[in-house]
N, C-alpha and C positions, 0 to 999 in steps of 0.2 A: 556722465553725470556732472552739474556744473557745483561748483565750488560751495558750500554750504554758509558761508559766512557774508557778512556785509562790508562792502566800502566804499570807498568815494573817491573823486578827483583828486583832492588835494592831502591823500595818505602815501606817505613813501615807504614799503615794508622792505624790510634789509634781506639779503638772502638769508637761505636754509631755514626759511620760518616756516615754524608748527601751528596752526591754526584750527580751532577745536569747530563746531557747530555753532553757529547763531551767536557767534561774536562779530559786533558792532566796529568798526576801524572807521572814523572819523565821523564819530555824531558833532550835530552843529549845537554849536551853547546857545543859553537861553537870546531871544531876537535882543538887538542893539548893543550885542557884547560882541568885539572882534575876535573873528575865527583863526586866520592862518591854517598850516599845514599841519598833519600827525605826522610826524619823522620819527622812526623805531628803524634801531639797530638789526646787526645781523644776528641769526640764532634764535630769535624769540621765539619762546616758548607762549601760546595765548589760550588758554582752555576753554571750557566751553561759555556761552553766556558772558564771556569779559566784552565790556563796551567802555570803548578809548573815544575820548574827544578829540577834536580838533586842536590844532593849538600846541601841543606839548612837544616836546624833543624827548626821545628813550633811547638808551644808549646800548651800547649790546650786550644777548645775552639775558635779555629780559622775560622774567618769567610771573603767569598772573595762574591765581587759583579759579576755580569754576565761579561765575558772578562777579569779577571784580570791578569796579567802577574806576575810573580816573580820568576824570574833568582834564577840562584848557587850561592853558599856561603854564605844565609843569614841566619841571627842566629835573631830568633823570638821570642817573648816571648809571655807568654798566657793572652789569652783574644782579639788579635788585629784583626781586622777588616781594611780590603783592599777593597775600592769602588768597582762599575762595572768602566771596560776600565781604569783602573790607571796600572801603571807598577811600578815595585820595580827590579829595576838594582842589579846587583852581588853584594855581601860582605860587605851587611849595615850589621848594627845591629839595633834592633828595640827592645824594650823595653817591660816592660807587657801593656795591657791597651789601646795601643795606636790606634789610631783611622783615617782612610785616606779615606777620603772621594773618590767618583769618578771624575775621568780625573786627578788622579796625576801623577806625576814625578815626582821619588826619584834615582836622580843619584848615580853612583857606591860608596863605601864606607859612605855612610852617616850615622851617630849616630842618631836615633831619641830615645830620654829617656821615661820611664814610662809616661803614663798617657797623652802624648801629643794630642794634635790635630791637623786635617792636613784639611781645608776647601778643598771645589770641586775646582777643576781645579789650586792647588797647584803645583808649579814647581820648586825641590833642583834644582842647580845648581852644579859643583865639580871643574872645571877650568877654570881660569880666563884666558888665549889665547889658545884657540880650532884652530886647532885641535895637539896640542903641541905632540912632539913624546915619550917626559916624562912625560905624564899627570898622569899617577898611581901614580908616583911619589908625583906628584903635589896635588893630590886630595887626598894622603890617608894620615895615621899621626896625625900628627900634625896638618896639614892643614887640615883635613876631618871637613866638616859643620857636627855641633852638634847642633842639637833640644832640649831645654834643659825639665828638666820635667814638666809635666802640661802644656809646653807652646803651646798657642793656634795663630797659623797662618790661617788669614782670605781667604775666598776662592779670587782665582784668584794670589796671591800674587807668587811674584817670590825671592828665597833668592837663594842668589849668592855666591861663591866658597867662602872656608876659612872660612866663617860666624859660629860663635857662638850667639845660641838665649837664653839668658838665663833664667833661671827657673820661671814660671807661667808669661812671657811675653804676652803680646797679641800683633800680628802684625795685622795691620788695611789690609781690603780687598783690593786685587789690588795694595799693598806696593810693594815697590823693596826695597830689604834689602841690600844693598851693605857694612854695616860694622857691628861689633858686638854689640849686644842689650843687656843693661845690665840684671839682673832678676826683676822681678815683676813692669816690665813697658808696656806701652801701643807705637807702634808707628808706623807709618803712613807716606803714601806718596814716592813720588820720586825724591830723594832718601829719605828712610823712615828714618827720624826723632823720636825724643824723646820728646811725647807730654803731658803725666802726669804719675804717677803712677796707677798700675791697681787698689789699693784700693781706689783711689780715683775717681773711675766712680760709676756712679749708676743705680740703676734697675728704666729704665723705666717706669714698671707699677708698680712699688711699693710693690712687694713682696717678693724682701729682701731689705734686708739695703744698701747691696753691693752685685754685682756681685761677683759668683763664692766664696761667702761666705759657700757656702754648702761642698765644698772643703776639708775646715776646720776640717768636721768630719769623713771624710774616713782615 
C-alpha cells in the first residue's frame, strides 16, 4: 500500500515523522507569489487533513492537529504545536515552544515569541481598515502585532492590528485587545483593560503559591 499523503519536489521531511492520511506537504501559493522549499524538522508529528505550504522552515518536533493550515513564508521554531482547524497565514514568525490551540487565527506577518500560548478559538488580527489596498504595508514592520514571550492569550479572545502583548501577560478569555499590554500583567474585557499584575493572582486549589511559578525553573 503506498503512502496515504501528498507531496512534492521541493519538501524536505526530517526523520522519524508521523504522517496522518491526506495531508498536503508543499501546496503551491496563490500564482505570482514565490514558492521555495517546505523544510520541517525531525519528529513531526502531522495528522490528518494538515496542508503545509511551500515556502516555510519548521523546526523540530513539530506537531499540527487534524485540518491545520499553514501558508508560505513562515519561519517556525521547534517544539510548536498548531491545533486541529486553526490556520497560520504567510510570513509570521513563530518562536520555539509555542503552543495554538484549535480554531486559531494568526494573520499574515505576526510575531508570536517563545514559549507563548494561544487558547482555542484565538483570533490575530493585522489591519485596522480592511480591506485597505496597502495593508502589507500596514500590517508588517513596525506595525506587525507581536505576542510577547510566555504570554498567554485566553481562548476566544481577539487582539487587534499593531498590538504588542507583552512578555508573560495573561489576556482574559473572550478580551478584545485593542491597545498594547504592558509585560507580566493580567487583562480583560472590552476593550481589555489592565486589571492586576499576573504575580499577583493565585492557585485556586492551592498548589502553588502563584500561578505559573513553575515557569521560573525552565
Amino acid at each position: 500500500m503506498g503512502r496515504s499523503y501528498r507531496t512534492g519536489p521541493n519538501v524536505k521531511l526530517g526523520p522519524n515523522a508521523k504522517v496522518g492520511p491526506y495531508v498536503v506537504l508543499g501546496q503551491a501559493p496563490s500564482v505570482g507569489r514565490k514558492a521555495g522549499r517546505l523544510v520541517i524538522g525531525r519528529n513531526a508529528v502531522l495528522r490528518s487533513h494538515t496542508v503545509l505550504y511551500l515556502g516555510s522552515r519548521i523546526g523540530d518536533d513539530f506537531q499540527t492537529g487534524h485540518g491545520a493550515l499553514v501558508r508560505e513564508g513562515n519561519t517556525i521554531g521547534d517544539g510548536v504545536s498548531v491545533g486541529s482547524h486553526s490556520e497560520i497565514s504567510r510570513q509570521t514568525q513563530i518562536g520555539d515552544r509555542v503552543r495554538i490551540h484549535s480554531r486559531c487565527f494568526v494573520a499574515e506577518f505576526v510575531e508570536v515569541q517563545d514559549g507563548a500560548w494561544l487558547g482555542p478559538g484565538v483570533t490575530v488580527l493585522n489591519v485596522p481598515h480592511p480591506p485597505c489596498p496597502s495593508w502589507e504595508e500596514c500590517a508588517s514592520g513596525e506595525h506587525r502585532v507581536v505576542i510577547g514571550r510566555a504570554a498567554k492569550i485566553g481562548g476566544g479572545a481577539v487582539i487587534g492590528p499593531w498590538v504588542k502583548i507583552g512578555a508573560r501577560s495573561l489576556v482574559g478569555a473572550g478580551s478584545v485587545v485593542i491597545r498594547d499590554v504592558p509585560p507580566g500583567v493580567v487583562v480583560a474585557g472590552n476593550p481589555a483593560r489592565v486589571l492586576r499584575k499576573v504575580s499577583a493572582l493565585e492557585c485556586g486549589l492551592g498548589i502553588y503559591d502563584t500561578p505559573y511559578e513553575w515557569e521560573a525553573t525552565k
